[in-house]
N, C-alpha and C positions, 0 to 999 in steps of 0.2 A: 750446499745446504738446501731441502727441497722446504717451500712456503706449506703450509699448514692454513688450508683454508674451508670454510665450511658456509653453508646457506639460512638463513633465517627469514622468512615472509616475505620472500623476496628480496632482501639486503646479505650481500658479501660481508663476511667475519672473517676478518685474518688475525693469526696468531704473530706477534712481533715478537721472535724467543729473545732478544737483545734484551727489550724490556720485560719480559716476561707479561705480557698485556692482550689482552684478545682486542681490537678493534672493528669498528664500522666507520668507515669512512665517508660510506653516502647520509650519514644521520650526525658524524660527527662524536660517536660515540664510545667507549674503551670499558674493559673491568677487568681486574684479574680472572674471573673465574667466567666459563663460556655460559652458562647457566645465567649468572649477573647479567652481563651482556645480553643474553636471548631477554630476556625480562625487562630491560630496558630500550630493546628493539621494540617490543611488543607493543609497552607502554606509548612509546614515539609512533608508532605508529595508527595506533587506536586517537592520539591526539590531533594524527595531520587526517585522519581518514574522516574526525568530529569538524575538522576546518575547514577540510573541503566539501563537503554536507552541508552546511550553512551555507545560508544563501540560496540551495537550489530550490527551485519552485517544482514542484510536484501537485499531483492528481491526488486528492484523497479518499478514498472509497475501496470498492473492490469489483473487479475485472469484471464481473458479471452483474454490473446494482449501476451502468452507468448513468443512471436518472438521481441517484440519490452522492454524485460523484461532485466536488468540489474542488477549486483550485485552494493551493495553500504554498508559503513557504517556509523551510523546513529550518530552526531556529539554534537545533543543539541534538546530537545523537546520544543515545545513553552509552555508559562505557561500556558495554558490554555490546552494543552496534546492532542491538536488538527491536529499540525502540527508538524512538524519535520524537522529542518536540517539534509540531508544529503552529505556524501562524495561521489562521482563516480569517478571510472576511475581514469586516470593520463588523465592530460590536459595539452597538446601543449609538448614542449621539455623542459619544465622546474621542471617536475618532481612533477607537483605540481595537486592536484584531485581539481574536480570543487564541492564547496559546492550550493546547491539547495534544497529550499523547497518542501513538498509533504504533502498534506493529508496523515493523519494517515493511514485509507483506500487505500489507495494507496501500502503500505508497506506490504509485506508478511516475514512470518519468514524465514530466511535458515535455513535448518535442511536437511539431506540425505532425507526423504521421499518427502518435496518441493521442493529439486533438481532432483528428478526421475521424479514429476507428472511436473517440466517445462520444460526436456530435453525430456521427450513424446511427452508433446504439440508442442515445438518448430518440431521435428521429424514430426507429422501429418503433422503440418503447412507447413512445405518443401516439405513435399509428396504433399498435398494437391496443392500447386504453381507448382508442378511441372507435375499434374495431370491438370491441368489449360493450362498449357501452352500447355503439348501435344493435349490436344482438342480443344484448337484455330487452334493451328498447323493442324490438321485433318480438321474441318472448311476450314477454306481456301484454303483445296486441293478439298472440294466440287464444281461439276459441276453447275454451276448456266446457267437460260435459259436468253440468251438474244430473240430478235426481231426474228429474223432469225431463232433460233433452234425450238423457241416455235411453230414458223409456220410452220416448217419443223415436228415438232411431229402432228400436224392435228388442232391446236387451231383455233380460227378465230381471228386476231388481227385488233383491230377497228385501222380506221387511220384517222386522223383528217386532210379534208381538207382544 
């Protein structure tokens, strides 16, 4: 008699014809109907995928704003693994971090190489403001011509009588 077996999200389903039962056996899981079964793989797995989420610490920002970028960690994913509660910071004097939603996208890993490529950016980003400012600064030491100098350089300045 050949096994009857089939894939769901990565988990092995086999059919048990004796009992008439579809099971998973890396989840622990059975239903009559394969359908039931894939539905409750799903659920199982959206659950272990919320557990293993929790706890990690992540970047919250976006890949290119690394100046406005923050540590946070990550408290509860939504079921649909779309979005994510996060923790930030300590808020106000009560010692307590402020929870906040984020697109998934939104969230970057920590890890020492995404903490080198945001402690770069943020480094550009300050050079760059601060590269900004000295050229405003210069700007506004330029000589600009008013009425008088431009006529004193040889122009001809119409005048409206």
């Amino acid at each position: 008699m050949s096994e009857i077996q089939t894939e769901h999200q990565g988990y092995k389903i086999r059919y048990a014809e004796n009992e008439e039962v579809w099971r998973c056996w890396d989840l622990d899981l059975q239903s009559k109907s394969l359908a039931a079964l894939r539905t409750k793989i799903a659920a199982a797995a959206r659950k272990l995928r919320v557990a293993q989420a929790a706890g990690l610490e992540v970047w919250v920002g976006n890949s290119w704003g690394g100046g406005d970028m923050k540590l946070g960690v990550i408290d509860a994913l939504d079921p649909d693994g779309k979005r994510a509660a996060v923790f930030i910071g300590q808020a106000g004097g009560d010692g307590k971090r402020q929870r906040s939603k984020f697109d998934i996208a939104n969230l970057l890993p920590r890890n020492p190489d995404q903490d080198a490529k945001i402690a770069t950016m943020r480094s550009l980003l300050s050079e760059a403001d601060r590269l900004r400012r000295e050229a405003d600064a210069i700007g506004k030491t330029l000589v600009r011509y008013t009425p008088e100098t431009i006529a004193a350089a040889g122009a001809v300045v119409a005048v409206d009588e």
